[in-house]
mmCIF file of the N, C-alpha and C atoms, coordinates in Angstrom:
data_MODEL
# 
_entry.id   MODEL 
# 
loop_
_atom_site.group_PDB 
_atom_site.id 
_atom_site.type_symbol 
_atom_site.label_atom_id 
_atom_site.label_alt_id 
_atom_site.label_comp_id 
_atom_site.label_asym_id 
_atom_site.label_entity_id 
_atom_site.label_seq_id 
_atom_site.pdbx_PDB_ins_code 
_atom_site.Cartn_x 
_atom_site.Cartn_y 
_atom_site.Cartn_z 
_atom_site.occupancy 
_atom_site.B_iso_or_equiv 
_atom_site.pdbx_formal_charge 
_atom_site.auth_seq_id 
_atom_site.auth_comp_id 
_atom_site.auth_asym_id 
_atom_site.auth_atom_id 
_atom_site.pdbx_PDB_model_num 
ATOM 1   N N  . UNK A 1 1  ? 97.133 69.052 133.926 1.00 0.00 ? 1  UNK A N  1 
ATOM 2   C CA . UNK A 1 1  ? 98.145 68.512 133.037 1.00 0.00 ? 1  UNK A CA 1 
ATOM 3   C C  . UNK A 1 1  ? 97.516 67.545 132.029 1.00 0.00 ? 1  UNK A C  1 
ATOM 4   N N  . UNK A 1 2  ? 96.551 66.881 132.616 1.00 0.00 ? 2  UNK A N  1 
ATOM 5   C CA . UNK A 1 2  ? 96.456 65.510 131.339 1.00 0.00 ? 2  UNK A CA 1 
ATOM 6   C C  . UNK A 1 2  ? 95.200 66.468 130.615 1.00 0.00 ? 2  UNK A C  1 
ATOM 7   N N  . UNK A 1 3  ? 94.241 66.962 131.276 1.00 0.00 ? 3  UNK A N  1 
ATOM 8   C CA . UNK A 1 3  ? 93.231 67.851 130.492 1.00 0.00 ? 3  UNK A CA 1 
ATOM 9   C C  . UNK A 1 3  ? 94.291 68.296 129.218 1.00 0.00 ? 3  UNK A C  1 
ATOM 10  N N  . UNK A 1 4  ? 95.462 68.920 129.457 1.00 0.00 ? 4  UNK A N  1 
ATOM 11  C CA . UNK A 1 4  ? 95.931 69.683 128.300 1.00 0.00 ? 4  UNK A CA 1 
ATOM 12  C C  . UNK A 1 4  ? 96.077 69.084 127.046 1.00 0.00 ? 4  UNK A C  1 
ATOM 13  N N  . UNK A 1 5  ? 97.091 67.709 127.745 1.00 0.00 ? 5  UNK A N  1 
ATOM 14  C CA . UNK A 1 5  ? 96.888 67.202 127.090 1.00 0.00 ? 5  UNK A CA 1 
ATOM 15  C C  . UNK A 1 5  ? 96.104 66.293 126.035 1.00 0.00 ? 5  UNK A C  1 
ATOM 16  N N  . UNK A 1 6  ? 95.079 66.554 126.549 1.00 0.00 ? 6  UNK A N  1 
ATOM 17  C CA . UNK A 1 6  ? 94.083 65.764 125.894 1.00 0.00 ? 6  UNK A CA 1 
ATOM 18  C C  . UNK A 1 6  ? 93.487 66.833 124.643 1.00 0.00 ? 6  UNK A C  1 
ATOM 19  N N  . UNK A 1 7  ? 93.481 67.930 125.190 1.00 0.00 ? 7  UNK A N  1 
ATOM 20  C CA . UNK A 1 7  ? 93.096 68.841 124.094 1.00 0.00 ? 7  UNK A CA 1 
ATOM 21  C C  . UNK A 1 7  ? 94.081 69.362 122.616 1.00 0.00 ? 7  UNK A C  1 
ATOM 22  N N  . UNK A 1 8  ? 95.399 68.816 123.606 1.00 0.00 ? 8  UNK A N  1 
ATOM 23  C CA . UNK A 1 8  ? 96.720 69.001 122.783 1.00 0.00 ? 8  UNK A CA 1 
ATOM 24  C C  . UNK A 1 8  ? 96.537 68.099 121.370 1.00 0.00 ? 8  UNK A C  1 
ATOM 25  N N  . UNK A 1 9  ? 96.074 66.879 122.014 1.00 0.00 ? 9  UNK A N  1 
ATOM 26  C CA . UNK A 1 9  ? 96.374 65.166 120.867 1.00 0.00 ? 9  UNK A CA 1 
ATOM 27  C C  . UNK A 1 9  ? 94.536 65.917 119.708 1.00 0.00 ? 9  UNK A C  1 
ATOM 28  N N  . UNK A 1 10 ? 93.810 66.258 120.623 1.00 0.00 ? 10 UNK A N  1 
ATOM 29  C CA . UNK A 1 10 ? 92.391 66.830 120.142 1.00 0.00 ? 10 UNK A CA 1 
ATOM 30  C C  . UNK A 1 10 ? 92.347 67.406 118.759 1.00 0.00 ? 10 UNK A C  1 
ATOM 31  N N  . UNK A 1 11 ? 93.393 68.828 119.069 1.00 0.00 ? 11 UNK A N  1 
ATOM 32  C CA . UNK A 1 11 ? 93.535 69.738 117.733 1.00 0.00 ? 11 UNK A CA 1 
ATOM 33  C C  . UNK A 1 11 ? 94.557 68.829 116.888 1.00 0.00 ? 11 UNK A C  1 
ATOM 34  N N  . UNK A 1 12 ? 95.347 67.934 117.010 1.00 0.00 ? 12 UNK A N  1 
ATOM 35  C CA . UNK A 1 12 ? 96.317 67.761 116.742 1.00 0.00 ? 12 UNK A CA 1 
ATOM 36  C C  . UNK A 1 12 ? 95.428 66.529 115.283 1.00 0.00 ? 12 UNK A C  1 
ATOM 37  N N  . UNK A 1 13 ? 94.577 65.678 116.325 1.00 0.00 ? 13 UNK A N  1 
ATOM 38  C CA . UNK A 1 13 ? 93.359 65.181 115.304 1.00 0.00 ? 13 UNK A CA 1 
ATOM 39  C C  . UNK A 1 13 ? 92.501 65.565 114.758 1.00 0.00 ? 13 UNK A C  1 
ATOM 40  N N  . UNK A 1 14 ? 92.301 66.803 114.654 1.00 0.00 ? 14 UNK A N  1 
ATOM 41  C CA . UNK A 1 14 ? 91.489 67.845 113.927 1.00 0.00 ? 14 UNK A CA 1 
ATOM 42  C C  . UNK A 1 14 ? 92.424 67.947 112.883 1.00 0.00 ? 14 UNK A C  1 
ATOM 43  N N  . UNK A 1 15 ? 93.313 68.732 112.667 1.00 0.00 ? 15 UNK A N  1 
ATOM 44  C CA . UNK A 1 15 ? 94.096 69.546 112.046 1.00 0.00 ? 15 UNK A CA 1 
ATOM 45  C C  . UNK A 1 15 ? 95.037 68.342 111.041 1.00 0.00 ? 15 UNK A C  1 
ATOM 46  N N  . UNK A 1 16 ? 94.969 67.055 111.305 1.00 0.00 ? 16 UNK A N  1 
ATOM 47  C CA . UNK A 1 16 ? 95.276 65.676 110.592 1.00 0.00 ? 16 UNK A CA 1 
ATOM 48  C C  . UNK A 1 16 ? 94.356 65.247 110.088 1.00 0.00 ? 16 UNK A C  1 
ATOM 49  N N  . UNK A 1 17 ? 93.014 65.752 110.013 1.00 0.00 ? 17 UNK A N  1 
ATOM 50  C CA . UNK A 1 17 ? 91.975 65.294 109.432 1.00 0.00 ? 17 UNK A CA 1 
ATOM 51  C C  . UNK A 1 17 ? 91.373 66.106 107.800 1.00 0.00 ? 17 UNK A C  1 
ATOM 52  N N  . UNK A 1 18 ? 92.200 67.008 107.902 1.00 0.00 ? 18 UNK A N  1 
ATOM 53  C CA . UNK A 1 18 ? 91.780 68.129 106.916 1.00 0.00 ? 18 UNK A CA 1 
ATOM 54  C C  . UNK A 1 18 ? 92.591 67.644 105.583 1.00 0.00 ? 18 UNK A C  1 
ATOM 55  N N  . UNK A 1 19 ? 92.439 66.543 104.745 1.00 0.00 ? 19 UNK A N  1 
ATOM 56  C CA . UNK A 1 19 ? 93.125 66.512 103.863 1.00 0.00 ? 19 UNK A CA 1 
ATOM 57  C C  . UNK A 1 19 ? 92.748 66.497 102.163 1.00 0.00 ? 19 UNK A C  1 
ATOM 58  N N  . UNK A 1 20 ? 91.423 67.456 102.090 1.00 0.00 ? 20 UNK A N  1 
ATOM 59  C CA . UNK A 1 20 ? 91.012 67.845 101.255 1.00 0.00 ? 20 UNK A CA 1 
ATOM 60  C C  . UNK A 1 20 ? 91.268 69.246 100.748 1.00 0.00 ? 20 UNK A C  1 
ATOM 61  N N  . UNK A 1 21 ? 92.268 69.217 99.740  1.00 0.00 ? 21 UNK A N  1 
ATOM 62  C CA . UNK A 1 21 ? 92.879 70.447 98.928  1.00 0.00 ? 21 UNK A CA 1 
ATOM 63  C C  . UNK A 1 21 ? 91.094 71.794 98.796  1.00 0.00 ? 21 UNK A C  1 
ATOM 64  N N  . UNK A 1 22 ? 91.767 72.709 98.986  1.00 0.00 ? 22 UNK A N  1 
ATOM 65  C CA . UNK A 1 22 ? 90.310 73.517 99.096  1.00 0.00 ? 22 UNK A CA 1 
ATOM 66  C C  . UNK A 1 22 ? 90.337 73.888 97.553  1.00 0.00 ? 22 UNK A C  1 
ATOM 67  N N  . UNK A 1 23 ? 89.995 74.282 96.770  1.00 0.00 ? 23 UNK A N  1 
ATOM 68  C CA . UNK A 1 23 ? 89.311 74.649 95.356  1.00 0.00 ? 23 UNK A CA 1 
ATOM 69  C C  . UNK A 1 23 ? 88.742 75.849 95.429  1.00 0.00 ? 23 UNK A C  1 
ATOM 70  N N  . UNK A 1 24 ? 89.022 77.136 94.587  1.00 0.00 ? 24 UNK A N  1 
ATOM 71  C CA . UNK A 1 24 ? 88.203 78.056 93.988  1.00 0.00 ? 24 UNK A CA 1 
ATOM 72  C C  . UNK A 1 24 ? 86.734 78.182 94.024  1.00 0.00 ? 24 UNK A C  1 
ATOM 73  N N  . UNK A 1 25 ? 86.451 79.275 93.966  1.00 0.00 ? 25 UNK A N  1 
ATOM 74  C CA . UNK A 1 25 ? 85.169 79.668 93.361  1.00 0.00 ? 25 UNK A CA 1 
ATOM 75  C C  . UNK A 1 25 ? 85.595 79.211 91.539  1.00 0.00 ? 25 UNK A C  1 
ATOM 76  N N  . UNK A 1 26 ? 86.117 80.100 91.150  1.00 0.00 ? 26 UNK A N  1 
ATOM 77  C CA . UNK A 1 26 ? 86.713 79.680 89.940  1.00 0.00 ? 26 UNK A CA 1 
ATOM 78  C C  . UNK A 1 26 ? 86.828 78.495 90.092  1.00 0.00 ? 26 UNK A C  1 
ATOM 79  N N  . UNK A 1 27 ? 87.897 77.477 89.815  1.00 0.00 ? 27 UNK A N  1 
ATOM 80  C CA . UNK A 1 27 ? 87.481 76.351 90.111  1.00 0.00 ? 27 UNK A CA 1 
ATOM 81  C C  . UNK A 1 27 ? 86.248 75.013 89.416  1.00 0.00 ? 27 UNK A C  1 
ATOM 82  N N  . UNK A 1 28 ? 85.269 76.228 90.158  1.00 0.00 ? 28 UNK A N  1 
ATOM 83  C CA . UNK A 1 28 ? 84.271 75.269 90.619  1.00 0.00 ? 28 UNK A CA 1 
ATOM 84  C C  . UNK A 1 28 ? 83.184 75.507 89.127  1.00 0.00 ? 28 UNK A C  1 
ATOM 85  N N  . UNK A 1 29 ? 83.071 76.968 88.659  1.00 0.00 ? 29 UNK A N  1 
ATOM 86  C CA . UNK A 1 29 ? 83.086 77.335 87.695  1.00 0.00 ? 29 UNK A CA 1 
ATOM 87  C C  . UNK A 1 29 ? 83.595 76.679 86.468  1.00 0.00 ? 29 UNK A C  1 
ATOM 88  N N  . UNK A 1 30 ? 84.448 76.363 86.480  1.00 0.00 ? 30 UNK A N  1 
ATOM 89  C CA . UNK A 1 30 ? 85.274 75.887 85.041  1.00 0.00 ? 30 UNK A CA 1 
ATOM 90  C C  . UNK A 1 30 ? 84.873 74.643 85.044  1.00 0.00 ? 30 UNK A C  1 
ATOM 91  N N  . UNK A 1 31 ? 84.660 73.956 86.283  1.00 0.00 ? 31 UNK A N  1 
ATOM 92  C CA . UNK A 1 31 ? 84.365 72.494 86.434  1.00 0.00 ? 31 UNK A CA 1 
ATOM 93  C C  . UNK A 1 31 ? 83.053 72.306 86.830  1.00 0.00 ? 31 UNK A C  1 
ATOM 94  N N  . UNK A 1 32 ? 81.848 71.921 85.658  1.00 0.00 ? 32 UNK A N  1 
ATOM 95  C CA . UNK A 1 32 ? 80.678 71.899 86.651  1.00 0.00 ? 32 UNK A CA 1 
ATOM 96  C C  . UNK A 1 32 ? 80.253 70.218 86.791  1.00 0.00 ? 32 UNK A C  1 
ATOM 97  N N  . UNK A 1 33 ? 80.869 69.643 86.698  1.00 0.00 ? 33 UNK A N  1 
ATOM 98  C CA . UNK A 1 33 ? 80.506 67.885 87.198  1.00 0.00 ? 33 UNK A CA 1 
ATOM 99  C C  . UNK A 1 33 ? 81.304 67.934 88.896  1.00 0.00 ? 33 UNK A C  1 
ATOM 100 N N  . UNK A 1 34 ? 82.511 68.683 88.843  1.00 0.00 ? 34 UNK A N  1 
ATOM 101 C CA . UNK A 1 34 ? 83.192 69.123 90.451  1.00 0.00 ? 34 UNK A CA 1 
ATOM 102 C C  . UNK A 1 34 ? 82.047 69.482 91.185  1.00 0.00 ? 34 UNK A C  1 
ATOM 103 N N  . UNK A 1 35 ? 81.537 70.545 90.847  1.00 0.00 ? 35 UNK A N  1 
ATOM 104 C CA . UNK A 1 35 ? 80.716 71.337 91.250  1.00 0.00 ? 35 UNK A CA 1 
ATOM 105 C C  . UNK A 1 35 ? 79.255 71.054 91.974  1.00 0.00 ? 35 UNK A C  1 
ATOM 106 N N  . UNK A 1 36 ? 79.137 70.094 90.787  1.00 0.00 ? 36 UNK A N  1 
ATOM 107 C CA . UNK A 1 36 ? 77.658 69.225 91.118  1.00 0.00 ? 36 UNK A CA 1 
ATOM 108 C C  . UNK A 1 36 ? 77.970 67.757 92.182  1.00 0.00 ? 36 UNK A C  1 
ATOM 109 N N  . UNK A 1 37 ? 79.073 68.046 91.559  1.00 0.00 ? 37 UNK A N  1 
ATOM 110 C CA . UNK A 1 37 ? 79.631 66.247 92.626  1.00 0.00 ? 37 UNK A CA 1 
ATOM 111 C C  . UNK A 1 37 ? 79.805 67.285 94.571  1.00 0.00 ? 37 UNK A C  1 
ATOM 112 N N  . UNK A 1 38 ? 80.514 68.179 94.409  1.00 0.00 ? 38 UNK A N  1 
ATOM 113 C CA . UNK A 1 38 ? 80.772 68.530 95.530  1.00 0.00 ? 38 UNK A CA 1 
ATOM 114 C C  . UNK A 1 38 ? 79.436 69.376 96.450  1.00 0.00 ? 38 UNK A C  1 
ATOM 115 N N  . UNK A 1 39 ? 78.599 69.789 95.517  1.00 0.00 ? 39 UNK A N  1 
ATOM 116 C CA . UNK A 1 39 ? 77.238 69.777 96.198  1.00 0.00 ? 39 UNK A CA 1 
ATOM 117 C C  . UNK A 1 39 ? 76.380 69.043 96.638  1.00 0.00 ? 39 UNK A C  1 
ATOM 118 N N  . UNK A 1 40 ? 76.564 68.126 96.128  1.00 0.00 ? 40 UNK A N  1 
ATOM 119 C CA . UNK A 1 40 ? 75.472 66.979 96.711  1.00 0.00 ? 40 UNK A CA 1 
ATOM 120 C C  . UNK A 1 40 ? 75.953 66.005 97.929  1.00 0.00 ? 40 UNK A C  1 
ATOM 121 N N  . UNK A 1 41 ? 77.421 66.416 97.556  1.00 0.00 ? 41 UNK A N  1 
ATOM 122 C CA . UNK A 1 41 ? 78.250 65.676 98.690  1.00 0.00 ? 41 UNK A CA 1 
ATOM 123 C C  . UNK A 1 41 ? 78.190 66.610 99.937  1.00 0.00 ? 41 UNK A C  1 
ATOM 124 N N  . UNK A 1 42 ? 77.962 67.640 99.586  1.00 0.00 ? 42 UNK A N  1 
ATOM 125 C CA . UNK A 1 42 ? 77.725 68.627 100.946 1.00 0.00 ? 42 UNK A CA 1 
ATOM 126 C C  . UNK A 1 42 ? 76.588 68.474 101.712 1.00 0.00 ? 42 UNK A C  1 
ATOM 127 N N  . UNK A 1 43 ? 74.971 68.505 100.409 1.00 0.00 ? 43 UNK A N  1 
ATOM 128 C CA . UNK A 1 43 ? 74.059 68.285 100.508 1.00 0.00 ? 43 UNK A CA 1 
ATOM 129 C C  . UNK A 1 43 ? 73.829 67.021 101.558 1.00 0.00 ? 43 UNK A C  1 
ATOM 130 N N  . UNK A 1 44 ? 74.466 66.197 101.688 1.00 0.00 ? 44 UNK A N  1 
ATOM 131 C CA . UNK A 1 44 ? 74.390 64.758 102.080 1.00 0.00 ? 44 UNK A CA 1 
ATOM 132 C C  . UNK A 1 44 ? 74.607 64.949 103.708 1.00 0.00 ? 44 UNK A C  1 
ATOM 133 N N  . UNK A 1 45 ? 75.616 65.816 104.100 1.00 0.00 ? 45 UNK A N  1 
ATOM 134 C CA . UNK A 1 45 ? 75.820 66.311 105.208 1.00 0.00 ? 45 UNK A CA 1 
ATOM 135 C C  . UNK A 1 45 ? 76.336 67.142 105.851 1.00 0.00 ? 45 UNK A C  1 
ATOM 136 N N  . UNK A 1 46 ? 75.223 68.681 105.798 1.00 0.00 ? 46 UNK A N  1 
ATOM 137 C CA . UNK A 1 46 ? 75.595 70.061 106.377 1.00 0.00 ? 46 UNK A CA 1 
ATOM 138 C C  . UNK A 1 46 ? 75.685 70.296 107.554 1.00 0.00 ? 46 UNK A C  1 
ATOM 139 N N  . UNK A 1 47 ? 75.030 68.813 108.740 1.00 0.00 ? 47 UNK A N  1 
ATOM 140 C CA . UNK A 1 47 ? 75.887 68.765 109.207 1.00 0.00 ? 47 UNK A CA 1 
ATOM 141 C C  . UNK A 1 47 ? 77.373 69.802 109.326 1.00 0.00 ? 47 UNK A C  1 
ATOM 142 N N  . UNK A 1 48 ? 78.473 68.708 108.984 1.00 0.00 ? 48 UNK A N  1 
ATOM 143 C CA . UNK A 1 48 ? 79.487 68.449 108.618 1.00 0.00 ? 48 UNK A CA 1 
ATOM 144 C C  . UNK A 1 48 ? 80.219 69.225 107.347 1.00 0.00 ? 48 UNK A C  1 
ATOM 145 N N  . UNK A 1 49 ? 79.115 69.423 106.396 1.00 0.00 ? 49 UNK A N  1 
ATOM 146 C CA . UNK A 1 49 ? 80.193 70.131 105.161 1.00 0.00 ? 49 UNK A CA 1 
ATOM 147 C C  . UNK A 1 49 ? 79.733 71.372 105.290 1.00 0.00 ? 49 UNK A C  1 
ATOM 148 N N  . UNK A 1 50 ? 79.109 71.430 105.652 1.00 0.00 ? 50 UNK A N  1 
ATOM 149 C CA . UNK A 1 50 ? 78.150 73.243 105.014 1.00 0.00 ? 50 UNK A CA 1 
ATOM 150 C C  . UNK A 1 50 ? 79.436 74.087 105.315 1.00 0.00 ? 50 UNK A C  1 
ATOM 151 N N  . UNK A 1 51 ? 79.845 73.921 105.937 1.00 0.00 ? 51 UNK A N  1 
ATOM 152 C CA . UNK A 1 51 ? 80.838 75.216 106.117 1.00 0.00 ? 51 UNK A CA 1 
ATOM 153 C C  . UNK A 1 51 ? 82.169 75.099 106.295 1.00 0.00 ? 51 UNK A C  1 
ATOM 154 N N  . UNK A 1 52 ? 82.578 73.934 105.482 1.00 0.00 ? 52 UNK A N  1 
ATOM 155 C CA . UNK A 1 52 ? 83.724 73.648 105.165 1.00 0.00 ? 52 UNK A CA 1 
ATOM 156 C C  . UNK A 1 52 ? 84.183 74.341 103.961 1.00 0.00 ? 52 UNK A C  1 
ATOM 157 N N  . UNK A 1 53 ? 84.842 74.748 103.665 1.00 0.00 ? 53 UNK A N  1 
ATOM 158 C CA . UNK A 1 53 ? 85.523 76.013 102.615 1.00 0.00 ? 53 UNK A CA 1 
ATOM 159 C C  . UNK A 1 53 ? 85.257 75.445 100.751 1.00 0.00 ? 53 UNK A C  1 
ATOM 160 N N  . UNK A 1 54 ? 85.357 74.286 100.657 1.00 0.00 ? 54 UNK A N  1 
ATOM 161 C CA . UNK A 1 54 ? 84.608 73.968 99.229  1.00 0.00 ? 54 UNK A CA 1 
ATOM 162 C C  . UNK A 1 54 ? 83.081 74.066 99.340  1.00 0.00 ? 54 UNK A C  1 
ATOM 163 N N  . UNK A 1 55 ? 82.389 73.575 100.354 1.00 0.00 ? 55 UNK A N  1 
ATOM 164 C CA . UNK A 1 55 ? 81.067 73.985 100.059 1.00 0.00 ? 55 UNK A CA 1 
ATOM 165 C C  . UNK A 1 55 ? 80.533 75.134 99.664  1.00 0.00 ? 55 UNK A C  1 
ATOM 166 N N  . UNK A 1 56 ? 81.357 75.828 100.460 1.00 0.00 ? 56 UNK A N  1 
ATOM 167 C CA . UNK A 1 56 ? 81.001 77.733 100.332 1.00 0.00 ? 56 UNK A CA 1 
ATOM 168 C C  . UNK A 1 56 ? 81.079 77.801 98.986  1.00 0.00 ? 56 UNK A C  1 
ATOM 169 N N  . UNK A 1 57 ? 82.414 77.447 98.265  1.00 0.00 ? 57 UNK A N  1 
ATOM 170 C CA . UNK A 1 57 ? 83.091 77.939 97.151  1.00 0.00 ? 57 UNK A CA 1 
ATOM 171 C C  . UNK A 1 57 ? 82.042 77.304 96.005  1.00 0.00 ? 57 UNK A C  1 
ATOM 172 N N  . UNK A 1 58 ? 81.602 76.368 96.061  1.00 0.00 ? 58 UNK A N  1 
ATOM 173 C CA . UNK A 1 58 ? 80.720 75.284 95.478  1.00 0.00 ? 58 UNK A CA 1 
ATOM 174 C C  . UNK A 1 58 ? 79.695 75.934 95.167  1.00 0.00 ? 58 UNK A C  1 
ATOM 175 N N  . UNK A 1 59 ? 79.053 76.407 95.927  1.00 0.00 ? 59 UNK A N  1 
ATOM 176 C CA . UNK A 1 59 ? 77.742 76.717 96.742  1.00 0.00 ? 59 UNK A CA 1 
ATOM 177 C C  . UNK A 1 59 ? 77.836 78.342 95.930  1.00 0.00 ? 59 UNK A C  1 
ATOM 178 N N  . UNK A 1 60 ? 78.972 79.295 96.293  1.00 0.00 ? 60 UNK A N  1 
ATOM 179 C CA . UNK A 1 60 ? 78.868 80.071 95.206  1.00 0.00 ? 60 UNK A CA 1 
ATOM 180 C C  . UNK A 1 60 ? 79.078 80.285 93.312  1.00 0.00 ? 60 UNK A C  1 
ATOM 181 N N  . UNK A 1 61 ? 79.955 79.277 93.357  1.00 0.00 ? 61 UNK A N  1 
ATOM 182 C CA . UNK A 1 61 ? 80.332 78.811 92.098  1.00 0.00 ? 61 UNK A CA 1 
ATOM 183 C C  . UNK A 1 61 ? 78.760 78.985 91.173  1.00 0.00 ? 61 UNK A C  1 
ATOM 184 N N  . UNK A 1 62 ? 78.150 77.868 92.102  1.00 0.00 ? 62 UNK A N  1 
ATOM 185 C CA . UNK A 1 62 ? 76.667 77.136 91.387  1.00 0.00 ? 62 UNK A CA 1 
ATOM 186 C C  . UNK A 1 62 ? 75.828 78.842 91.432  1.00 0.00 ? 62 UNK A C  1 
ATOM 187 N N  . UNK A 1 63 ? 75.943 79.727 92.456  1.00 0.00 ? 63 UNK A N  1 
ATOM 188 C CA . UNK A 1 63 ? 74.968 81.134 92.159  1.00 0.00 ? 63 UNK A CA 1 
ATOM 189 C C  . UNK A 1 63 ? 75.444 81.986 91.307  1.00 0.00 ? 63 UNK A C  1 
ATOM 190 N N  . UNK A 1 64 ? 76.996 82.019 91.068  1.00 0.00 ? 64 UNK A N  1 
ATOM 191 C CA . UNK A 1 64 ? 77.080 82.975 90.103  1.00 0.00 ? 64 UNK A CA 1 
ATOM 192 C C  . UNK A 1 64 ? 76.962 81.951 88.442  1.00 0.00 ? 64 UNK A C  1 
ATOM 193 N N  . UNK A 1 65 ? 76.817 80.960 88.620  1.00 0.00 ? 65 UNK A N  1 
ATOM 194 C CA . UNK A 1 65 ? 76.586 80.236 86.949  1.00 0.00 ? 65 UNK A CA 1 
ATOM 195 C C  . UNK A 1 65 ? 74.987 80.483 86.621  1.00 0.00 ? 65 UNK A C  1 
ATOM 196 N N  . UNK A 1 66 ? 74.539 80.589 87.732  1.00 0.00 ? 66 UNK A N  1 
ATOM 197 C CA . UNK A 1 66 ? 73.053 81.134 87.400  1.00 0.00 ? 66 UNK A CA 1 
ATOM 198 C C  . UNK A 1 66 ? 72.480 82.357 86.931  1.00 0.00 ? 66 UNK A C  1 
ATOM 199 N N  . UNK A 1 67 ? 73.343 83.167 86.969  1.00 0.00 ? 67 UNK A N  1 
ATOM 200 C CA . UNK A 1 67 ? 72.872 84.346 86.813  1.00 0.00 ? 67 UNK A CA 1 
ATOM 201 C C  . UNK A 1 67 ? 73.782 85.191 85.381  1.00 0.00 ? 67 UNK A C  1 
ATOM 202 N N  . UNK A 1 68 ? 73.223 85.921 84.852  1.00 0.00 ? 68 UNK A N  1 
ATOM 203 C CA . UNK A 1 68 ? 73.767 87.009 83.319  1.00 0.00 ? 68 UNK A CA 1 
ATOM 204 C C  . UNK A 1 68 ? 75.608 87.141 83.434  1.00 0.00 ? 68 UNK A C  1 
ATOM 205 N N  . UNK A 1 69 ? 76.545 86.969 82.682  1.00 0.00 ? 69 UNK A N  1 
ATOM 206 C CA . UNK A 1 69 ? 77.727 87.259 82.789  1.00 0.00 ? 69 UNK A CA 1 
ATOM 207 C C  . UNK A 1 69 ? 78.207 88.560 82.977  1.00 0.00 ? 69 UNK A C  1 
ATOM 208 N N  . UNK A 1 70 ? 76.996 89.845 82.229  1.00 0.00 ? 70 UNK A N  1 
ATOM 209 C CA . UNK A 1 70 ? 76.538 91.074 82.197  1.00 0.00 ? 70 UNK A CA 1 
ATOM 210 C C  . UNK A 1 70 ? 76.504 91.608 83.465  1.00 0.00 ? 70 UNK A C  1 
ATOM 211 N N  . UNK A 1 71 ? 76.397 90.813 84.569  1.00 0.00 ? 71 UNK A N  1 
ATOM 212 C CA . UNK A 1 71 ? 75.793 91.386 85.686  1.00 0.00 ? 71 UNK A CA 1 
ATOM 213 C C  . UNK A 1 71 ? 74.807 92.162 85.734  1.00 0.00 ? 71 UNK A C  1 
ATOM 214 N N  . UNK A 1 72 ? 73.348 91.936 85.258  1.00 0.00 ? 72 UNK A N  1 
ATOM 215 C CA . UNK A 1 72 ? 71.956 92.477 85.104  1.00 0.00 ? 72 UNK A CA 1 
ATOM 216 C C  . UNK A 1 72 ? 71.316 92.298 86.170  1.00 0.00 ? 72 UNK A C  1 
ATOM 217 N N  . UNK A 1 73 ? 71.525 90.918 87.437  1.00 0.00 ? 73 UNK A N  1 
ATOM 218 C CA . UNK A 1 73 ? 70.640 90.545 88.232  1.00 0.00 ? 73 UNK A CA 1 
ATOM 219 C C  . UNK A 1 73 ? 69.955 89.790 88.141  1.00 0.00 ? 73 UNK A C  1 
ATOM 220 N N  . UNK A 1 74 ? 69.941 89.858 86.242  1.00 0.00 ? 74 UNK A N  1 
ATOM 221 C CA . UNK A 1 74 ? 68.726 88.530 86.059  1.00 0.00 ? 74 UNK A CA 1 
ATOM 222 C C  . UNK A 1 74 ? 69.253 87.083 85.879  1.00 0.00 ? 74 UNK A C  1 
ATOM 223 N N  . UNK A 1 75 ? 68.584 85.791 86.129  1.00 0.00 ? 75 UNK A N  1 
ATOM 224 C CA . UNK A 1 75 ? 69.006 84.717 86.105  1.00 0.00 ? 75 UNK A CA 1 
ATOM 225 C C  . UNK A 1 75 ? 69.394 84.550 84.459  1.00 0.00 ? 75 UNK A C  1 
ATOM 226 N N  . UNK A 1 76 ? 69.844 83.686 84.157  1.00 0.00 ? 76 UNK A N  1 
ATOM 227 C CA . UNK A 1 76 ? 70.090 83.499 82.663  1.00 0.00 ? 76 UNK A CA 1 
ATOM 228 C C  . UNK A 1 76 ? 69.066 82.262 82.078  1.00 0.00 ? 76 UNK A C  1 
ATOM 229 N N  . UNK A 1 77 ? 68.578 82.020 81.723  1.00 0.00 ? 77 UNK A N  1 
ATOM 230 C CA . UNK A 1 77 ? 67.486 80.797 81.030  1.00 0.00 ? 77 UNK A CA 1 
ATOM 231 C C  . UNK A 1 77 ? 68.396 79.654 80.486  1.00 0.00 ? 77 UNK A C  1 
ATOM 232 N N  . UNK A 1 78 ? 68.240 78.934 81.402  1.00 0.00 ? 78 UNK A N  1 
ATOM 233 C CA . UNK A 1 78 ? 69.334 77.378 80.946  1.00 0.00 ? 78 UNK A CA 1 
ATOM 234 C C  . UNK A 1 78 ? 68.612 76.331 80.785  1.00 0.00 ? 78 UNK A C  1 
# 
C-alpha cells in the first residue's frame, strides 16, 4: 500500500515538473538565437536534456540549417 503510494505522489512529481512548452523543428528554424540558446542549454546537461523533446527538435533544427535547401547532401558554406 504505501510503496504505491509512493510511486503514485512519484509520477505525479514528474509529470508537474514538465513545464516547458515543447517547440518545433520548424520553430527552431525560424528562430536561430532559440535555437542556439536551447543548445547550449542542452549542451550544459545531457545528462538531463539530451532527450527531452526540444533538444531533439533543436538538435535537428541546427542539422537541417546546415545543409543545401535543394536537398543535394551537401553542407551549404556559411
Amino acid at each position: 500500500m504505501m510503496k504505491g503510494l509512493f510511486i503514485a505522489v512519484a509520477a505525479l512529481l514528474l509529470v508537474a515538473c514538465k513545464t516547458e512548452e515543447t517547440m518545433t523543428v520548424d520553430f527552431y528554424l525560424a528562430n536561430p538565437d532559440a535555437r542556439q540558446q536551447k543548445l547550449v542549454q542542452c549542451a550544459n546537461n545531457p545528462g538531463d536534456e539530451a532527450i527531452q523533446a526540444n533538444c531533439v527538435n533543436a538538435k535537428e533544427a541546427q542539422h537541417k540549417s546546415l545543409f543545401d535547401p535543394d536537398n543535394t547532401g551537401m553542407p551549404s558554406i556559411k
